[in-house]
DRENDO-1510 file (C-alpha; in Angstrom, 1 decimal, always signed):
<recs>
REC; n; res; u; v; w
REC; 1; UNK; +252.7; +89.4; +120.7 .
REC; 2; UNK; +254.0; +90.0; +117.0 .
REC; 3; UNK; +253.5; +94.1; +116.6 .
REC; 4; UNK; +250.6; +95.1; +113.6 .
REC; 5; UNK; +253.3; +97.8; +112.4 .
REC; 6; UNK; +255.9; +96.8; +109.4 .
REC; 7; UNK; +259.1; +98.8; +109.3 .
REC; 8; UNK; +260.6; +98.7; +105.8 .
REC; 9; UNK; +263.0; +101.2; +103.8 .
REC; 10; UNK; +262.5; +102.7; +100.7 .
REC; 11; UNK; +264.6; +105.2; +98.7 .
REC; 12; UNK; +263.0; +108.6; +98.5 .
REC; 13; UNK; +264.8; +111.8; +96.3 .
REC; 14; UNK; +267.9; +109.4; +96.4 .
REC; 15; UNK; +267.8; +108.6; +100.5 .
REC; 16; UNK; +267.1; +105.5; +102.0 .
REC; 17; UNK; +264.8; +106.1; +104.9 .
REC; 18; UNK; +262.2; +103.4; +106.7 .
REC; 19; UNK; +259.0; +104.2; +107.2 .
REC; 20; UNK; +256.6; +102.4; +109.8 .
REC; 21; UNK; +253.0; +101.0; +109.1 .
REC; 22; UNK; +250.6; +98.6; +109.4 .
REC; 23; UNK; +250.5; +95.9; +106.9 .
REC; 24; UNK; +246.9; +97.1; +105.4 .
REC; 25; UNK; +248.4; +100.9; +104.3 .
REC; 26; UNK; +251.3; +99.2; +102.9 .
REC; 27; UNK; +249.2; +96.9; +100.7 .
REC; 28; UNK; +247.1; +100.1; +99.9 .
REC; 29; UNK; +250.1; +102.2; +99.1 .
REC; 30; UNK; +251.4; +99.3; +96.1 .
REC; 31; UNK; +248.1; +99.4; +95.3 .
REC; 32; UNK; +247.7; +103.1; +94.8 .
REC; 33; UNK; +251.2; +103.0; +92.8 .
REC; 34; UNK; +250.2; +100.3; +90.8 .
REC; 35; UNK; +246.9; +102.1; +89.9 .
REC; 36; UNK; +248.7; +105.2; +88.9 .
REC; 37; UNK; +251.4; +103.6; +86.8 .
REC; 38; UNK; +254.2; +104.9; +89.5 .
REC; 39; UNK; +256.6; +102.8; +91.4 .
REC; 40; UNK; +256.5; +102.7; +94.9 .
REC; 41; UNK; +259.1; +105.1; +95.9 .
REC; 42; UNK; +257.7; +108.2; +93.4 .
REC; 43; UNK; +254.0; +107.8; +95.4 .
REC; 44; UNK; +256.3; +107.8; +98.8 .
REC; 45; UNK; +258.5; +110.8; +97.2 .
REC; 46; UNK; +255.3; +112.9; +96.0 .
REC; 47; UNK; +253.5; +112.4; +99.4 .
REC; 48; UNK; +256.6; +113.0; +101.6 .
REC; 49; UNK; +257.4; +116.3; +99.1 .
REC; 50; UNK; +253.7; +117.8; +99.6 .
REC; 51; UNK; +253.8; +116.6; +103.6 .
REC; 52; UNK; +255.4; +119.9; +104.8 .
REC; 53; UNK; +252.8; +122.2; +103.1 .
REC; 54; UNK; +250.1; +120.2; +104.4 .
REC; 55; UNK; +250.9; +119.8; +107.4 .
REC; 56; UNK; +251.1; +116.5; +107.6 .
REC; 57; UNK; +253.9; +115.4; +110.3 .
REC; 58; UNK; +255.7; +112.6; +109.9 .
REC; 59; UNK; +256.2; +110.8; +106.6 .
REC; 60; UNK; +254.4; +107.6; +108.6 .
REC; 61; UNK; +251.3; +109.9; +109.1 .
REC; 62; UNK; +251.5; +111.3; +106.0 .
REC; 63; UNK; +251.0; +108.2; +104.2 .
REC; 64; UNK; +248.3; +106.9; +106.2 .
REC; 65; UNK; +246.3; +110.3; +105.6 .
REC; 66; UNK; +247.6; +110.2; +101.7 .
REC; 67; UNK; +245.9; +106.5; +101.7 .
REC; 68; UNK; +242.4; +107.2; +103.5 .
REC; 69; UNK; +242.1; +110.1; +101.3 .
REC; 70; UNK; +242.6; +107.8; +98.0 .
REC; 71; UNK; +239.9; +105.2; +99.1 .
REC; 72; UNK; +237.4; +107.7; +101.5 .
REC; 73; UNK; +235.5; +109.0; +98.5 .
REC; 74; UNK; +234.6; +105.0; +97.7 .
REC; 75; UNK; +234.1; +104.5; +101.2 .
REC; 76; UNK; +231.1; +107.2; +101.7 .
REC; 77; UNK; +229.5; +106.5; +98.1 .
REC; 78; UNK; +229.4; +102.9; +99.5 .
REC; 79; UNK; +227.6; +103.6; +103.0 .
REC; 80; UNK; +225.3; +105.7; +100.7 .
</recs>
């Protein structure tokens, strides 16, 4: 059985790294960079820069909170 999680590498503050997630958070994430006018790796540097101060764990985890906390706000005034 093919696994739901995507590894891929991205530069961040001038490292390559990979980061781990399912194929949904990384559509989300272009999304969310495209929205803001930022390339991928700035929206990967910001979140992974602001990660330590909120406690976020790893960058994999960090991303996926960064991602529902984008779309949540459309998600509750929908069920509403």
């Amino acid at each position: 059985m093919k696994s739901l999680v995507v590894k891929r590498s991205i530069v961040i503050g001038g490292h390559k790294t990979s980061v781990s997630l399912e194929e949904p958070f990384w559509s989300s994430l272009k999304e969310i960079a495209a929205t803001d006018g930022k390339s991928l790796s700035q929206v990967v540097s910001a979140i992974d820069k602001h990660r330590d101060v909120l406690r976020r764990g790893n960058l994999s985890s960090a991303i996926r909170l960064h991602v529902l906390e984008r779309y949540r706000p459309q998600a509750i005034k929908k069920a509403a």
